[in-house]
C-alpha positions as CSV (number, residue, x, y, z in Angstrom):
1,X,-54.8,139.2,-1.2
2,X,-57.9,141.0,-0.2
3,X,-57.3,144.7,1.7
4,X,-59.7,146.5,3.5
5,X,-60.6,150.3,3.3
6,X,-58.0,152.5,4.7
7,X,-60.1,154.4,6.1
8,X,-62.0,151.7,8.2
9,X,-58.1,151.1,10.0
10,X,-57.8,154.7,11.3
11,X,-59.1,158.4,12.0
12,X,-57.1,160.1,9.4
13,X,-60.0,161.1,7.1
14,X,-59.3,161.5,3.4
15,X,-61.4,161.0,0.1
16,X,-58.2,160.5,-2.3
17,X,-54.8,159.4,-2.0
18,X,-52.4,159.1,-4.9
19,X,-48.3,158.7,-5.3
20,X,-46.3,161.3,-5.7
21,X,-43.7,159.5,-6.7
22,X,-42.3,158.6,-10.3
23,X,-41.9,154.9,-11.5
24,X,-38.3,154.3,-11.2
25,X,-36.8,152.4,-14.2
26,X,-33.4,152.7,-16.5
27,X,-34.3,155.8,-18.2
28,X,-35.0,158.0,-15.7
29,X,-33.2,161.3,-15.7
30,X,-30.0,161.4,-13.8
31,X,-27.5,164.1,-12.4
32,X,-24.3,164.3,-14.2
33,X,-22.1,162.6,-12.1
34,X,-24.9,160.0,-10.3
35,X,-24.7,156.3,-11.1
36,X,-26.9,154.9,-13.5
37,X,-30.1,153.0,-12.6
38,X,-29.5,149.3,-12.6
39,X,-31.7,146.1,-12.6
40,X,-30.2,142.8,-12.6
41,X,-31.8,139.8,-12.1
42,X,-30.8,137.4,-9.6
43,X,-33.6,134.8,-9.6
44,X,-35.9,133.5,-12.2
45,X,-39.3,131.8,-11.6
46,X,-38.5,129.2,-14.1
47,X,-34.9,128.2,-12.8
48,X,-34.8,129.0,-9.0
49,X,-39.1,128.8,-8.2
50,X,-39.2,132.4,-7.5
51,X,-38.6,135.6,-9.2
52,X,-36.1,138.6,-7.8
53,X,-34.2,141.3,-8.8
54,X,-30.9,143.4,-7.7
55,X,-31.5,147.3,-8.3
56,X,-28.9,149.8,-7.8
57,X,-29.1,153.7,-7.7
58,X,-27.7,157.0,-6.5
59,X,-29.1,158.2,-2.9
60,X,-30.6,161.7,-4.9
61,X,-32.5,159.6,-8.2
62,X,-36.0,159.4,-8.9
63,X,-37.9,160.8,-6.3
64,X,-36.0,161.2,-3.3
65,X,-35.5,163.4,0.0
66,X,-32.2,165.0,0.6
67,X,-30.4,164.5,4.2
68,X,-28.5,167.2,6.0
69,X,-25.2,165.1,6.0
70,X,-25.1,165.4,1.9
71,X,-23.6,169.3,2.7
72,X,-22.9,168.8,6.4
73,X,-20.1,166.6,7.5
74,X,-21.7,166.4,11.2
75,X,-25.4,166.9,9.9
76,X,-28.1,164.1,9.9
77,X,-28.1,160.9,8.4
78,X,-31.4,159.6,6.2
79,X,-32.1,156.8,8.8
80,X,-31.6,159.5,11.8
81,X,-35.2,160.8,10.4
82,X,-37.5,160.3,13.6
83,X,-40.8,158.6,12.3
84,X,-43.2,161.3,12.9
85,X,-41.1,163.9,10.8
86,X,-42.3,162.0,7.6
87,X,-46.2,162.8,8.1
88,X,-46.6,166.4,7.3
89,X,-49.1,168.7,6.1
90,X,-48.6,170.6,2.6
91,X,-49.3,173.6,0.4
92,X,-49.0,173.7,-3.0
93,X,-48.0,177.2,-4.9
94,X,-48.4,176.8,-8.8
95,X,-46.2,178.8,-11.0
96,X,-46.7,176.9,-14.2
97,X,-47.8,180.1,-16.0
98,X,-44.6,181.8,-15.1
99,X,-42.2,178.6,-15.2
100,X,-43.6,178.5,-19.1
101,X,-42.5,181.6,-20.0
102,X,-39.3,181.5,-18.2
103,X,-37.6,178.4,-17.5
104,X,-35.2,180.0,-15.0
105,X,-38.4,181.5,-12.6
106,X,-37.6,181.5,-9.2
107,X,-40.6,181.6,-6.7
108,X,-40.7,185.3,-4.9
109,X,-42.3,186.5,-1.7
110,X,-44.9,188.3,-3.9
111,X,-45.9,184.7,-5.5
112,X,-46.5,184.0,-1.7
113,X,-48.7,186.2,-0.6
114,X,-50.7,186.4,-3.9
115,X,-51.0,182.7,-2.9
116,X,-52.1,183.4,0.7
117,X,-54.4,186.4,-0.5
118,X,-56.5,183.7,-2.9
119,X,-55.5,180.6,-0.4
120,X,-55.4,181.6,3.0
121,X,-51.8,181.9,4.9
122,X,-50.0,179.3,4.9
123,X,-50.0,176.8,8.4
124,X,-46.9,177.1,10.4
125,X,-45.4,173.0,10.0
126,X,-46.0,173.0,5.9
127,X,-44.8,171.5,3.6
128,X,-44.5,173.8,0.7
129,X,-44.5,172.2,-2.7
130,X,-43.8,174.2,-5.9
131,X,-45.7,173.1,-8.8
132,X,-43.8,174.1,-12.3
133,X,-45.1,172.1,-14.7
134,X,-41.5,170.4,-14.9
135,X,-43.3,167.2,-13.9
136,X,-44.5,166.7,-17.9
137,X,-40.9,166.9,-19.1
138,X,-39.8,163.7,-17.0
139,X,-39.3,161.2,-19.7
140,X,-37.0,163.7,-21.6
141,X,-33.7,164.0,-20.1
142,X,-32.7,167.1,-22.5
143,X,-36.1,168.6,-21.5
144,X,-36.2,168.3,-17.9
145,X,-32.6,169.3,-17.3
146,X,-32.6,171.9,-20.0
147,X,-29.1,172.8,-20.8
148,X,-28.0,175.8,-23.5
149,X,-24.6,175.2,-25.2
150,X,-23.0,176.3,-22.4
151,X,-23.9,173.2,-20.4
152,X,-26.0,175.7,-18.0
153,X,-29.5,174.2,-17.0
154,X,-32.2,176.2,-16.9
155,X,-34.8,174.7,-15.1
156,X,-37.4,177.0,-12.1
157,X,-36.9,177.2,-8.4
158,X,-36.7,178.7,-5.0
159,X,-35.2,182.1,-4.4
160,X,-33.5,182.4,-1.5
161,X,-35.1,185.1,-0.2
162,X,-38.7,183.3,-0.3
163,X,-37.5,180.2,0.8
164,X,-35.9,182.7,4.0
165,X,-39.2,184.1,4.1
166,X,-41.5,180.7,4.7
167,X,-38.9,179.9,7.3
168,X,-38.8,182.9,9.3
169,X,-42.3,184.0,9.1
170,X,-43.7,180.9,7.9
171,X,-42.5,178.2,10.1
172,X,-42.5,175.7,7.4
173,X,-40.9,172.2,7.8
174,X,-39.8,171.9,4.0
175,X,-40.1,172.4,1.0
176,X,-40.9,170.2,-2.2
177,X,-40.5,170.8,-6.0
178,X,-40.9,168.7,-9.4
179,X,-37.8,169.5,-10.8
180,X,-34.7,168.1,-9.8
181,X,-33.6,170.7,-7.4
182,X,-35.2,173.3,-5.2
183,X,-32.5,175.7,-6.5
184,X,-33.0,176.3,-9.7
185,X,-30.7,175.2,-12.5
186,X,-28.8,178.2,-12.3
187,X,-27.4,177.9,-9.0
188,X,-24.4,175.4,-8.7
189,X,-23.6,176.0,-5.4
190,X,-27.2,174.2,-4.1
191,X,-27.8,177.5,-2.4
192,X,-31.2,176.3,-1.3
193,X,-30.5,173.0,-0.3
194,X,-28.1,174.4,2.5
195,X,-30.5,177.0,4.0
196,X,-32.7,174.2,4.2
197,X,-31.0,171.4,5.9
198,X,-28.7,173.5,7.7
199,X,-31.9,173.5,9.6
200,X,-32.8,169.9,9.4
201,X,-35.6,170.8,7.2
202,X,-37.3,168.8,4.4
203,X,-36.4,168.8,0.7
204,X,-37.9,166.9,-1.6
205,X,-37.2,166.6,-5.5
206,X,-38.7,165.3,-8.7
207,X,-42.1,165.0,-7.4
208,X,-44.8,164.0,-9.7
209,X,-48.7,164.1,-9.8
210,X,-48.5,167.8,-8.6
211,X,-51.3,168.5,-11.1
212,X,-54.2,166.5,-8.9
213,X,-53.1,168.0,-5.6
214,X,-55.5,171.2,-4.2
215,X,-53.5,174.3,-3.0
216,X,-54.0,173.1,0.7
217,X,-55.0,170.7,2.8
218,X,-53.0,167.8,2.1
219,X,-51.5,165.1,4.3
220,X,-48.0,163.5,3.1
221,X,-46.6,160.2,3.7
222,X,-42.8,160.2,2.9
223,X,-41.6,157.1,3.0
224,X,-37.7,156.7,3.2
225,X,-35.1,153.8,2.9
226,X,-33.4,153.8,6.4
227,X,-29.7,153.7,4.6
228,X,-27.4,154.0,7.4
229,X,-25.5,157.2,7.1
230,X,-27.8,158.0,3.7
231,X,-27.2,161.3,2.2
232,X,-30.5,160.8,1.1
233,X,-33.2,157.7,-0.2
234,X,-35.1,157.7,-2.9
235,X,-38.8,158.2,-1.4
236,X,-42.0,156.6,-2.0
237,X,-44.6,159.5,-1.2
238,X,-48.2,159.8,-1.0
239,X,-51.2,162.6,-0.4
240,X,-53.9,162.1,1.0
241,X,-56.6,164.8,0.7
């Protein structure tokens, strides 16, 4: 199968693109409480002439987007998602410095502006990803979720006030992490999640690849699993910069 260049088929211009996304297989880490992630096979090149495979996995594994309707009984569906809300411009705001030091950093409205002092402010209809560094921890579940004795995670996120802040003042059309929640592992009540898509707004989880992305200037490509009356899909995403 021959392909041409991308970039011959339309007028987006780019020089790189690359997956956000991890590889989804049987060991990925999982939220207490989510199904496991299943392969079965169903056909065999050798008995039925062609191979394929049955997979089976919880809305919010691997890399997914989260829809309104997994906290709002009368809030949007994953297949509801109109097209053009899945192409989107994003910023990246690195804390790995501070994320190594403590696991339980929250992003604050000082990190932001720091950012926009270095970066420039940030473009009304971002996508606002925060890189932690939790991205390298993805093939050890005790790592990545980080529990103490107490079964508490500890793992970096949002604070509410930023994640206020880049809405109000901000405009922003999501947010993005690559841990496996915007809120941090502290918060059990998925604070974060619901300021978010009480407003229809984007949130994306376990992203990967965070480390090649520039702080702006990106274009993303979410691509979702239209599951009718999804809480969520697991999300094949790319940048292109």
């Amino acid at each position: 199968m021959t392909s041409k260049n991308p970039q011959q088929l339309s007028n987006i211009s780019y020089s790189r693109v690359i997956h956000l996304s991890h590889q989804i297989d049987i060991s990925i880490p999982t939220w207490t409480g989510d199904p496991s992630v299943e392969f079965t096979s169903v056909a065999k090149i050798q008995d039925d002439g062609y191979y394929l495979r049955r997979f089976a996995l919880g809305e919010h594994s691997a890399t997914h987007i989260n829809a309104p309707n997994s906290f709002y009984s009368n809030g949007t569906s994953i297949d509801q998602y109109p097209a053009s809300s899945l192409i989107l411009p994003a910023v990246v705001i690195n804390i790995c410095e501070q994320a190594a030091v403590n696991a339980d950093y929250v992003l604050t409205i000082s990190d932001i502006h720091t950012w926009e002092t270095e970066f420039g402010e940030i473009p009304p209809g971002s996508l606002v990803i925060l890189y932690t560094g939790w991205q390298e921890k993805w093939l050890n579940q005790k790592a990545f979720f980080n529990q103490d004795k107490y079964g508490k995670m500890h793992f970096p996120g949002f604070s509410y006030d930023a994640t206020e802040f880049l809405i109000t003042h901000k405009q922003i059309t999501g947010v993005g992490i690559d841990t496996h929640g915007v809120d941090s592992g502290q918060d059990t009540n998925f604070t974060i999640n619901r300021l978010l898509l009480e407003r229809s707004l984007i949130v994306i989880e376990n992203l990967t690849n965070l480390d090649q992305l520039p702080p702006q200037g990106t274009t993303l490509i979410i691509g979702i699993l239209r599951l009718s009356g999804g809480s969520g899909s697991p999300a094949g995403i790319m940048a292109l910069f």
